[in-house]
C-alpha positions as CSV (number, residue, x, y, z in Angstrom):
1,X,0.8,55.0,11.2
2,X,-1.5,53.5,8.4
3,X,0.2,52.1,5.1
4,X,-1.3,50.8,1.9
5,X,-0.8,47.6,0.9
6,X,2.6,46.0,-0.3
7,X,3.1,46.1,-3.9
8,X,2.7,42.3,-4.2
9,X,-0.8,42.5,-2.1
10,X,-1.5,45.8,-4.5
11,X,-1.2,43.6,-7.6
12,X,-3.7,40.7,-5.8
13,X,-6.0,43.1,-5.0
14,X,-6.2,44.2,-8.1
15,X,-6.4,41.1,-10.1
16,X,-8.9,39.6,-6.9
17,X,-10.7,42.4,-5.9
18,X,-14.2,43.8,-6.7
19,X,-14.5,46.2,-9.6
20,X,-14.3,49.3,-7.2
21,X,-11.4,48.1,-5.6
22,X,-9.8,47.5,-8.9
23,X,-10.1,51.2,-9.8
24,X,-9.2,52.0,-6.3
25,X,-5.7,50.3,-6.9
26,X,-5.0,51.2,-10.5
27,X,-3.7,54.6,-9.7
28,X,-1.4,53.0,-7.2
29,X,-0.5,50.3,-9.9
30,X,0.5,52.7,-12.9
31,X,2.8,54.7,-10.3
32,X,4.1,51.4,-9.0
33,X,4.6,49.8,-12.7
34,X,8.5,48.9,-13.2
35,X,8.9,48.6,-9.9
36,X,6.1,46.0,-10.0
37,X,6.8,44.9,-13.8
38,X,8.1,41.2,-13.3
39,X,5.6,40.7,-11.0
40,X,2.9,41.6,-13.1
41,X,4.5,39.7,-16.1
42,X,4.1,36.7,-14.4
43,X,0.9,37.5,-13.2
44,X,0.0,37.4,-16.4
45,X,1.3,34.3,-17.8
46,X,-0.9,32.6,-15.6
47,X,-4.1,34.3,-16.1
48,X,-6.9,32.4,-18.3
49,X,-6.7,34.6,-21.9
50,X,-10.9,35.6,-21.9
51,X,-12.4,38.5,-21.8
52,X,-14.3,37.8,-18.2
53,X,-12.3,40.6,-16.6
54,X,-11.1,43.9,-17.8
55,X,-7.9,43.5,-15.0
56,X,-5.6,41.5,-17.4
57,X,-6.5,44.0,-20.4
58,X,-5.4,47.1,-18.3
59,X,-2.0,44.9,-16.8
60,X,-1.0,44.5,-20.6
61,X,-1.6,48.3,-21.5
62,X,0.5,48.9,-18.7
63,X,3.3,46.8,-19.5
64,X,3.0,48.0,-23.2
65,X,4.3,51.6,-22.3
66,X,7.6,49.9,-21.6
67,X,9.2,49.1,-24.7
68,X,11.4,45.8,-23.7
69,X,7.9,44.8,-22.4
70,X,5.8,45.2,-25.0
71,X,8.4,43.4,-27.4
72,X,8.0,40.6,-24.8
73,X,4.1,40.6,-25.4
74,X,4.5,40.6,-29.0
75,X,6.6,37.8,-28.8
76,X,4.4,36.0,-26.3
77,X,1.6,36.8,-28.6
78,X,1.9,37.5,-31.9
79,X,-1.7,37.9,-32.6
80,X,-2.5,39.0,-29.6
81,X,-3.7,38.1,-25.8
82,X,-6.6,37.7,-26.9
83,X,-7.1,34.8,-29.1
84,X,-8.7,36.3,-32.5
85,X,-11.2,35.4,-34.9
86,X,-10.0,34.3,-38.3
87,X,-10.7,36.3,-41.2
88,X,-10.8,39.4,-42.6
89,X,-7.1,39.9,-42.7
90,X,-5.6,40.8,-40.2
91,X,-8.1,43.5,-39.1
92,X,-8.9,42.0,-35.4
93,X,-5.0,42.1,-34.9
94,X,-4.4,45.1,-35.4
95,X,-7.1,46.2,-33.4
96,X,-6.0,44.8,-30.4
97,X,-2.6,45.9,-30.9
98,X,-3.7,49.8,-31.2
99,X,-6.2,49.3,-28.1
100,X,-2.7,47.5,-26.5
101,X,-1.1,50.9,-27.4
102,X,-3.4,53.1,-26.5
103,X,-4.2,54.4,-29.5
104,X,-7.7,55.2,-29.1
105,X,-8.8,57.3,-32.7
106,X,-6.4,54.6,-35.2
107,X,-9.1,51.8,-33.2
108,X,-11.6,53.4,-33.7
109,X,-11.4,53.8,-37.1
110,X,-10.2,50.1,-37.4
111,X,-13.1,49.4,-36.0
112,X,-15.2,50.6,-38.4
113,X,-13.4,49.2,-41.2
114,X,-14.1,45.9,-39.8
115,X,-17.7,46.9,-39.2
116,X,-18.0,47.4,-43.0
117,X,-15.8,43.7,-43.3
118,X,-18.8,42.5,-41.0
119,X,-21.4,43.7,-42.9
120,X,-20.2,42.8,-46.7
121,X,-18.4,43.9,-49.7
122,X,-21.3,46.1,-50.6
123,X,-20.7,47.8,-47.6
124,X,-17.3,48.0,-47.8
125,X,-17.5,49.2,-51.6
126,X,-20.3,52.2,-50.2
127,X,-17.9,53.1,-47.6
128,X,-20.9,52.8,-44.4
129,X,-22.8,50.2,-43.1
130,X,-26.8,50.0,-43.6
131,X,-28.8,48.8,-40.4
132,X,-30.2,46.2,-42.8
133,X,-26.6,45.2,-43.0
134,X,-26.0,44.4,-39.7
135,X,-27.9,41.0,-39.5
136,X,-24.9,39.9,-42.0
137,X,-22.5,40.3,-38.7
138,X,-21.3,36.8,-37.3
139,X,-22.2,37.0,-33.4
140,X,-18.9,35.9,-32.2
141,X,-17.0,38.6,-34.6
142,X,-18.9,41.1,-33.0
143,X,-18.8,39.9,-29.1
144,X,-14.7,39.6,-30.0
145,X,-14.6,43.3,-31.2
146,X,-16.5,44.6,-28.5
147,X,-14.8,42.3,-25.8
148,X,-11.8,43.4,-27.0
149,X,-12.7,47.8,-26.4
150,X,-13.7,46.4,-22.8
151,X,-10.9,44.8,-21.9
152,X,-8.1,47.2,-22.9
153,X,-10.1,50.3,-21.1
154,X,-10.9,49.6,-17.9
155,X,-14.5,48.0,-19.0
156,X,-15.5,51.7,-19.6
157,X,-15.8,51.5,-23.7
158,X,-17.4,49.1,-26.0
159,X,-21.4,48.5,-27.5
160,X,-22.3,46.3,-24.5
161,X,-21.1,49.7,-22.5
162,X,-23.3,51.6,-24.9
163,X,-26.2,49.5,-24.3
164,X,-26.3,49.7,-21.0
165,X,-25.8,53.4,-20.8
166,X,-28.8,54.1,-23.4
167,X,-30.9,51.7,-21.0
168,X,-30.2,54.1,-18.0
169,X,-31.5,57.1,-20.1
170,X,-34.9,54.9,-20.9
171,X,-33.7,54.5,-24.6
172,X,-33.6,58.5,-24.8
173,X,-31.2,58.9,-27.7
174,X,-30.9,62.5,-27.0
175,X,-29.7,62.0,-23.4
176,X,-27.6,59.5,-24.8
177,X,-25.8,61.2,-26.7
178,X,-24.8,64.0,-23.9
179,X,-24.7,61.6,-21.6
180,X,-21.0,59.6,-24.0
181,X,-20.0,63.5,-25.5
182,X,-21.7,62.9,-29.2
183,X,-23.1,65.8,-28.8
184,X,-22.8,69.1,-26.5
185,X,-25.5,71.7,-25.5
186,X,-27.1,70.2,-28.5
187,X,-24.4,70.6,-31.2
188,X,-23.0,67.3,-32.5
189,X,-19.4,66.8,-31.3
190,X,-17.0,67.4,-34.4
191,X,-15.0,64.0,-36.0
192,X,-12.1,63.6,-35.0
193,X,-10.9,66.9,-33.5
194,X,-13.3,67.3,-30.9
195,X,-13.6,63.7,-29.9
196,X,-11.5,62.5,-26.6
197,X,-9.4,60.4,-28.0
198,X,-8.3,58.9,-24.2
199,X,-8.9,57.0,-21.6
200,X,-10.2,60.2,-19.8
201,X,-13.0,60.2,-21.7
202,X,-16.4,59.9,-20.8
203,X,-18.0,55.9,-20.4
204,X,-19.0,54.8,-23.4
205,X,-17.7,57.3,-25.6
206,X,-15.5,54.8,-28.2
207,X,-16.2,53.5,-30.3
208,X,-18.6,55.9,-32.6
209,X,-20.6,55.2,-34.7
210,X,-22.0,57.9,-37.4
211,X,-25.1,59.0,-36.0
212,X,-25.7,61.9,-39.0
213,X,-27.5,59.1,-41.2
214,X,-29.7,58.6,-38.4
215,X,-29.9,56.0,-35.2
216,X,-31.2,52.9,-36.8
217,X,-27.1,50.9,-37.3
218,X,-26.3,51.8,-33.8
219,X,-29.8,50.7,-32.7
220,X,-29.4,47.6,-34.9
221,X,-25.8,46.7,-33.3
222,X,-26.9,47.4,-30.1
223,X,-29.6,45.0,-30.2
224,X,-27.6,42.2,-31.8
225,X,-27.2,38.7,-30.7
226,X,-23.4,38.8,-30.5
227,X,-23.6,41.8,-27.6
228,X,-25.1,38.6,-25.3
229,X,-22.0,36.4,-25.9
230,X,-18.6,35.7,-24.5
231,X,-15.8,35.6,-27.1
232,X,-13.7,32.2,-27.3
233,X,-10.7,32.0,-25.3
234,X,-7.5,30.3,-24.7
């Protein structure tokens, strides 16, 4: 009779494997969590704290949905696994505590208040960010924000994520936009009701950006240095 792995060979596989068999195993590992918990605390502890893997991201999410967990990770890291960027308050923080939590529509409007942080106090005081703007974004503030959407969801969300799925449509912004569910039979999808705010929605779906003003910020970030870089680590 054929068996699946052993839970401690599950959790190696999945921090080991290739990407495909990390998705292959997360199903079994969400079913398997507090049986598996300790395990995958101390799995944990020992993994380097960069954004070179989306494994150690999705472990945390996991053991965030248990409470006496996630007041260990709080305690373990009070500004989160991933070491932050100083400034802007404490903006970055709470963004990766919401991502931590799940809580896909408060991130993504986090993130766009630190996209107007990014961009100036002009842009902060107008409320939206110019494309002209976006040159004013520090690289490794914006490789940390977007590092940070692909490591809490499974590498499926994030500009670099974008980028790469507006490169498979041959820069078709139209295609694009059916392709993450902007837009539907050619009706723009409505903010926030309609949006799929979880981690069943499509790749590359979070985090929006207004595209109602036109294509030319998303274009802008899209094309920015910062997508090319690693964020600094611990």
């Amino acid at each position: 009779m054929l068996t699946g792995p052993r839970s401690d060979e599950l959790l190696e596989l999945f921090l080991a494997g290739t990407e495909r068999q990390q998705l292959r195993c997360w199903a079994q590992l969400q079913s398997q969590a507090f049986e598996l918990r300790d395990l995958i605390w101390e799995s944990l502890l020992t993994q380097p704290r960069q954004a070179n893997s989306w494994a150690s991201g999705s472990l945390l999410r996991l053991m965030a949905r248990d409470s006496e967990m996630l007041a260990e990770i709080k305690i373990r890291y009070p500004r989160g696994w991933l070491p932050c960027p100083e400034g802007f308050g404490n903006l970055f923080e709470q963004l990766q505590e919401s991502l931590l939590l799940e809580q896909l529509e408060l991130s993504d409007r986090l993130t766009s208040s630190l996209l107007r942080e990014m961009a100036g106090p002009e842009a902060v005081a107008r409320g939206y960010v110019y494309f002209s703007e976006v040159a004013n974004f520090e690289p490794n503030h914006l490789a940390h924000m977007d590092a940070l959407w692909w490591l809490y969801s499974n590498g499926r969300f994030g500009f670099r994520v974008q980028k790469q799925l507006l490169n498979s449509v041959s820069g078709n912004w139209e295609n694009f936009w059916q392709l993450i569910a902007w837009k539907a039979n050619g009706v723009w999808t409505r903010y926030p009701k309609n949006f799929n705010w979880s981690h069943g929605a499509p790749e590359g779906h979070m985090p929006l950006v207004n595209q109602l003003r036109g294509v030319r910020v998303l274009d802008a970030i899209l094309k920015h240095p910062g997508l090319d870089l690693r964020p600094s680590s611990a």
